[in-house]
C-alpha positions in Angstrom: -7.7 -11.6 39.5 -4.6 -12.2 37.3 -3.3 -11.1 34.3 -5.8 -13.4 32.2 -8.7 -13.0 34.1 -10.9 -10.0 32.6 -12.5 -6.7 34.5 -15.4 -7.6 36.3 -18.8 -7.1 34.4 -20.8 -5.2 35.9 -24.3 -4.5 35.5 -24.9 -0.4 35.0 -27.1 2.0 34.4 -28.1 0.5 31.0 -29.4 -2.2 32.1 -32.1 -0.7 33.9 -34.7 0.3 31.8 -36.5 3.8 32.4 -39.6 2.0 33.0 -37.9 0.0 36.0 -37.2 4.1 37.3 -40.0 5.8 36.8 -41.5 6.6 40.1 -39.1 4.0 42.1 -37.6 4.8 45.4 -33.4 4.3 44.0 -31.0 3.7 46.8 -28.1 5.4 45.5 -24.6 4.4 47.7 -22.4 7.7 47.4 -19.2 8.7 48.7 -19.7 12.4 50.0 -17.4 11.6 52.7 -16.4 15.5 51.6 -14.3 17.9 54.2 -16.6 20.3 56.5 -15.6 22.8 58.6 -17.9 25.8 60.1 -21.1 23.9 58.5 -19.8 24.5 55.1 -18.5 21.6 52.7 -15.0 23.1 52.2 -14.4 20.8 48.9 -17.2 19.3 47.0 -14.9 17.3 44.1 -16.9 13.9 45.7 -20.4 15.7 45.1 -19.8 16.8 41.5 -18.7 13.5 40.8 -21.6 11.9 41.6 -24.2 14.3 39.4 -23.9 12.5 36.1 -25.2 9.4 37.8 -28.0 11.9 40.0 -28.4 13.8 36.9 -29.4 10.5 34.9 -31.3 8.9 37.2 -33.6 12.2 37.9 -34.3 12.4 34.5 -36.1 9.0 34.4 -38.4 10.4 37.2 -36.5 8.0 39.7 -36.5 9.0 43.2 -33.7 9.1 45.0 -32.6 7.8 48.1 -28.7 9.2 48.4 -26.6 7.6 51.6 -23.0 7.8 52.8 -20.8 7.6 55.3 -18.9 10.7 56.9 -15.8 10.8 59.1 -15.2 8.0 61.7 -17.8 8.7 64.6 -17.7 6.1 67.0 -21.3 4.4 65.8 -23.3 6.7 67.1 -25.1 10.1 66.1 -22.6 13.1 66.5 -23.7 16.1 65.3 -19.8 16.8 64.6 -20.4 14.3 61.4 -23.8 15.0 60.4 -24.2 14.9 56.5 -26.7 18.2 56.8 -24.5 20.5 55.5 -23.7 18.1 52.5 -27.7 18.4 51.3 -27.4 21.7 51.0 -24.4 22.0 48.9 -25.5 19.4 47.2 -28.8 21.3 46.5 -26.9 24.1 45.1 -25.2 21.9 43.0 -28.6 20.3 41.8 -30.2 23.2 41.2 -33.1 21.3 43.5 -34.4 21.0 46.7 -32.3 18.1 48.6 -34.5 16.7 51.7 -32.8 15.5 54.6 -33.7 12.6 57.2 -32.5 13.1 60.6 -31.6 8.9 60.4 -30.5 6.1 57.4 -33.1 3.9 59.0 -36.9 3.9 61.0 -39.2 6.1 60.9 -37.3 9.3 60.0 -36.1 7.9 57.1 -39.3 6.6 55.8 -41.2 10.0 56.4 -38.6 11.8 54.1 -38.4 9.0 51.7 -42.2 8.5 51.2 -43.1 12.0 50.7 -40.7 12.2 47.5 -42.5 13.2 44.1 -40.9 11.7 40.9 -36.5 13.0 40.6 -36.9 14.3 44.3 -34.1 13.8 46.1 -33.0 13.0 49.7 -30.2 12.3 51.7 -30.2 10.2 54.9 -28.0 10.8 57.7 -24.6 9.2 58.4 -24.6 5.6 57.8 -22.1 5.1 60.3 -24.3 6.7 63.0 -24.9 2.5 63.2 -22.5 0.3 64.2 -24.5 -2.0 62.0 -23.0 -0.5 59.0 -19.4 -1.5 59.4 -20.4 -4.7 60.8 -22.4 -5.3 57.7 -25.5 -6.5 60.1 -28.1 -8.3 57.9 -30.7 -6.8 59.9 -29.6 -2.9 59.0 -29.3 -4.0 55.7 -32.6 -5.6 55.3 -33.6 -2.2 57.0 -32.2 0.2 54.6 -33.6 -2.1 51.8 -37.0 -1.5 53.0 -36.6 2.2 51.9 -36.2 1.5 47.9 -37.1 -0.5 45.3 -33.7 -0.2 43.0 -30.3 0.0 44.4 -27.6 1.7 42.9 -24.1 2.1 43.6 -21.7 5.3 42.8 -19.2 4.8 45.6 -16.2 3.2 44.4 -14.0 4.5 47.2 -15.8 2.8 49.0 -15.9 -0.5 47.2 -13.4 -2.2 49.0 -15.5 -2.2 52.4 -17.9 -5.2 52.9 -20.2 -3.0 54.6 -24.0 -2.7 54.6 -24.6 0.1 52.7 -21.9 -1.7 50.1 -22.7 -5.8 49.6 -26.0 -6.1 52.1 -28.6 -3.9 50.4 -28.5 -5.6 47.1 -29.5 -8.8 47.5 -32.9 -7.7 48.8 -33.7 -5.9 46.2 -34.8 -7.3 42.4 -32.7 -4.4 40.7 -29.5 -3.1 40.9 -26.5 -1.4 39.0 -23.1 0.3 39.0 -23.2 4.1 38.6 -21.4 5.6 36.0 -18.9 6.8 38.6 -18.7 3.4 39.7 -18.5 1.8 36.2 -15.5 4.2 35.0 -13.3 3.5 37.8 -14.0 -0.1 37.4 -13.0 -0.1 33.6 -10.1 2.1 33.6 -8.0 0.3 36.4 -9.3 -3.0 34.9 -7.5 -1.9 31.9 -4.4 -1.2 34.0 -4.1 -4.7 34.6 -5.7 -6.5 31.5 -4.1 -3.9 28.2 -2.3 -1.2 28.9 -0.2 0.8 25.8 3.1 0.0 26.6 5.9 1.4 28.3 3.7 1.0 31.1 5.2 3.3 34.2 3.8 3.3 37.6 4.6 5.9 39.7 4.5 4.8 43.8 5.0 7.2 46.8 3.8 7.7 49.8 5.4 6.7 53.5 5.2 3.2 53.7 4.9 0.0 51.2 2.7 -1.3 54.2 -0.5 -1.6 52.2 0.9 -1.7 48.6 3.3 -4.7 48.9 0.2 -6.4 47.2 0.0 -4.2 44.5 3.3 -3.7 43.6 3.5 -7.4 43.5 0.6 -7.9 41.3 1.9 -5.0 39.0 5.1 -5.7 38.4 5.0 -8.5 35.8 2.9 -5.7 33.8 5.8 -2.6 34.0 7.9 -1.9 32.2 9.1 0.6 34.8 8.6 0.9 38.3 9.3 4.3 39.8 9.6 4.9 43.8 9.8 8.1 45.9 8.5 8.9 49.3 9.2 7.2 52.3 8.9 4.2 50.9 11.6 4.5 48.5 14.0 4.9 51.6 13.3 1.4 52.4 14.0 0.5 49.3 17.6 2.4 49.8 17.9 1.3 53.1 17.3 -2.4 51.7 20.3 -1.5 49.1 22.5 -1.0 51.9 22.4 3.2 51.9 22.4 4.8 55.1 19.3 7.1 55.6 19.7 8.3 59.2 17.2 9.7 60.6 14.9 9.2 57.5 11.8 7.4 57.5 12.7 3.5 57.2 10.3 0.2 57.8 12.7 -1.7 59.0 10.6 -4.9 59.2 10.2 -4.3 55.2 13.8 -4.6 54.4 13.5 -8.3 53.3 10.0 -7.3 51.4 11.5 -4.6 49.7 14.8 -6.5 48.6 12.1 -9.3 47.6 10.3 -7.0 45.3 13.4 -5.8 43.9 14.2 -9.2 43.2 11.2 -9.8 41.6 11.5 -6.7 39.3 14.6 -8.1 38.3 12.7 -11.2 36.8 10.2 -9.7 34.8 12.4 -7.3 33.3 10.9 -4.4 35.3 13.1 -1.2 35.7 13.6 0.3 38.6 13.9 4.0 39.4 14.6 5.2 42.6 16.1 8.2 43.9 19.7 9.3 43.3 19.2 12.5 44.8 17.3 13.6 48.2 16.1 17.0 50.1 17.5 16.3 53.3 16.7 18.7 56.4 17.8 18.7 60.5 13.8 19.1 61.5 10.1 19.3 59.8 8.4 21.6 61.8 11.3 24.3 61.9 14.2 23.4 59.9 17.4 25.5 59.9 19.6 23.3 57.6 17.3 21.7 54.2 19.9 20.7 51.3 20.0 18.3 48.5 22.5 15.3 49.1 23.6 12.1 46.9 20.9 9.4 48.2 23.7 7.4 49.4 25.1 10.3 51.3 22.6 11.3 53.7 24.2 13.3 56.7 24.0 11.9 60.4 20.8 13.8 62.1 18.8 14.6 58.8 16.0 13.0 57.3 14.8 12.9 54.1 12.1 15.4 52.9 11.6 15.3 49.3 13.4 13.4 45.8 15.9 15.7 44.4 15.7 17.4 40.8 17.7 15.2 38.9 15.1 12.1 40.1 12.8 14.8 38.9 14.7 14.8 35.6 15.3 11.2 35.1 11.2 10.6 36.1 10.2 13.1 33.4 11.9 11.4 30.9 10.8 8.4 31.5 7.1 9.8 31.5 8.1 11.4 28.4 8.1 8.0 26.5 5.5 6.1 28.1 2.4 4.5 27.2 0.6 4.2 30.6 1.0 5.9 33.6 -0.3 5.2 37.1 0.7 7.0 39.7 0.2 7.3 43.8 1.4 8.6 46.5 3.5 11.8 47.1 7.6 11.9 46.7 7.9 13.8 49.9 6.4 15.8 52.9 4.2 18.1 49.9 2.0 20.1 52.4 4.7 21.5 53.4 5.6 24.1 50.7 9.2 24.4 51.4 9.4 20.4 50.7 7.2 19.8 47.9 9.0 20.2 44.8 9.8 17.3 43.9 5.5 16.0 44.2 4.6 19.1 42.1 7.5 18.7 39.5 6.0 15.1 39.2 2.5 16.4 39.3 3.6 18.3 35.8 5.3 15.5 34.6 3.3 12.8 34.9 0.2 15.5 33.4 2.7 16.4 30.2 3.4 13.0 29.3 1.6 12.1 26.3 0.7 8.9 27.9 -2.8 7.7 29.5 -2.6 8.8 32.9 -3.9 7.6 35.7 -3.8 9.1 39.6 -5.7 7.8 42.5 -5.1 8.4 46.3 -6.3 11.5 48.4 -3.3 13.6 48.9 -1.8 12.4 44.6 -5.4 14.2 43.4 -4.5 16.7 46.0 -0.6 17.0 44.5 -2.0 17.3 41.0 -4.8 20.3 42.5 -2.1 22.0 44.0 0.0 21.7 41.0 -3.4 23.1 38.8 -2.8 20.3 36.6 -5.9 18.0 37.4 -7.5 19.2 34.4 -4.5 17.5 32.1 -4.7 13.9 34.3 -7.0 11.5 31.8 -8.5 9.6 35.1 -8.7 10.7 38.5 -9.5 7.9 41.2 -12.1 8.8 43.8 -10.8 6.2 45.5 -7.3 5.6 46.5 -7.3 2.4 49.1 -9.8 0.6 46.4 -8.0 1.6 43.5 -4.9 -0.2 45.3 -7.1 -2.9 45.9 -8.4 -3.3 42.7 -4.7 -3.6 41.0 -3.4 -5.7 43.4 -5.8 -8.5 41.7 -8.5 -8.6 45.0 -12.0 -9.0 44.0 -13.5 -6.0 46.2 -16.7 -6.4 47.6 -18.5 -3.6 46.5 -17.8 -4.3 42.8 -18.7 -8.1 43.1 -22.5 -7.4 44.5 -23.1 -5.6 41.4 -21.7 -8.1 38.8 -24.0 -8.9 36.3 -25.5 -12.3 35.9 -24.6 -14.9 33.0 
């Protein structure tokens, strides 16, 4: 994808009529991989999510088939990730009975399935339970396919994984579509790339430019500013010739980063980086934290956290933009005593009167922990495919559901 090609058309909900619902079995890819602990789903954001698209689909009479990945078990059934405990939150959240199938495939999945009425709904158990799922094995997608009639797919943070829950269900199957979950996500970072009001601001954090390189690169002909904190923007300092001790540097990114900068420089692109740093002697138990000049980082400190007058500087530019993307954290935020600088952007980036947009786990954790969620226009369930996505990739869960001349 570049700047001239459009968002991917997708073929969604509307094109399936309720006729082609009514009584069918709908294999519905979700993305409950939610946080458990004691049996209990300790945050069900990723559930919720997924209800207007459940919700919709119920209320043709469809009956649905729900599957998702949990955790990283090592292909094979551990009862440490076993989605049971999701069905039952879920079920609260329903209002509904949830069944649950003890496997995503054979005979326990077929029992469950068939004995649905019209809006039931079940959930099968970890997908990734089979090494087949990862590997995208034709045979356990042809296997899941047997299950439904329809296929449906809600998971966008997991669109970027050619797995067989993703890209090898579909083709078996006459019918398919994009969730509305799944269509959103597409549309608004499509618009990132193809429209956005201008002065477009991104926002990147986080500890390394490892795994955004791409995306800043395919961004920054389309900002009109580019602001960095985190670890990463001490590479960028570092690449500037600063000094940051024993701060967080990718060495082996110095040339990438001064490359980047480069770049910026030819399309015009301001960059922001940070004047100011929290500084402190140790993470775990620190007995010296202060706020130094960025190019005055003492010998045996590390950087933490931006300082307030990046925070100042970064809230003024937010102040006059258009668009806003933003991800990744400016410091070491789950950490109280060094998250001020995340949270101040949290706030910032939520009072601009631009049209925001946040995607990444721990930047929709920032903006929860800030209580500003609520003020963000979009919030990306998925961080790795929204980076993805804007750094021009076609991703493979996206492309099996594009609709047909």
């Amino acid at each position: 994808m570049n700047a001239t090609e459009p968002t991917p058309r997708l073929s969604t909900l509307d094109a399936l009529a309720p006729a082609e619902l009514a009584g069918r079995r709908v294999f519905v890819r979700v993305d409950f991989n939610v946080p458990l602990a004691g049996g209990r789903v300790l945050d069900a954001t990723r559930l919720e999510k997924a209800l207007p698209t459940l919700g919709e689909l119920r209320g043709h009479g469809a009956r649905l088939v729900l599957a998702s990945h949990l955790g990283r078990p090592k292909d094979a059934p551990d009862p440490a990730w076993s989605l049971r405990p999701v069905a039952g939150a879920l079920a609260e959240l329903l209002g509904a009975p949830v069944a649950f199938a003890d496997d995503c495939v054979g005979e326990p999945a077929r029992d469950v399935v068939s004995g649905l009425a019209d809006g039931g709904v079940c959930l099968l158990e970890n997908l990734r339970f089979h090494a087949g799922e990862k590997a995208n094995d034709a045979a356990f997608g042809a296997a899941l396919a047997e299950l439904v009639e329809v296929y449906v797919n809600d998971a966008f943070g997991t669109a970027h994984r050619a797995h067989a829950s993703v890209v090898g269900v579909a083709p078996h199957l006459r019918h398919k579509a994009a969730g509305r979950l799944m269509a959103r996500e597409v549309e608004v970072l499509g618009s990132l790339l193809a429209a956005p009001e201008r002065p477009f601001v991104a926002l990147v954090g986080g500890a390394k430019i490892a795994g955004k390189a791409e995306t800043l690169e395919n961004l920054l002909p389309r900002l009109d500013v580019l602001a960095l904190g985190g670890g990463m923007a001490n590479t960028f300092l570092a690449a500037q010739g600063h000094d940051l001790a024993r701060s967080l540097v990718e060495t082996d990114r110095l040339d990438l980063a001064r490359d980047l900068l480069a770049r910026a420089v030819a399309h015009g692109t301001r960059v922001l980086l940070p004047d100011e740093l929290v500084v402190t002697d140790d993470l775990e138990s620190p007995l010296r934290i202060e706020t130094v000049a960025a190019g005055a980082v003492p010998d045996g400190t590390l950087a933490v956290d931006v300082g307030p007058a990046f925070g100042r500087r970064l809230a003024a530019v937010l102040a006059g933009a258009g668009t806003v993307f933003w991800n990744g954290p400016l410091g070491v935020f789950e950490k109280e005593v060094f998250a001020a600088g995340t949270l101040a952007a949290a706030r910032a980036v939520a009072a601009s009167p631009a049209y925001s947009v946040v995607g990444g786990g721990e930047t929709v954790a920032a903006v929860n922990l800030a209580g500003v969620a609520g003020r963000i226009d979009h919030v990306s369930t998925g961080g790795g495919a929204a980076l993805e996505l804007l750094a021009g990739k076609v991703l493979p869960g996206v492309a099996a559901l594009e609709a047909g001349p």
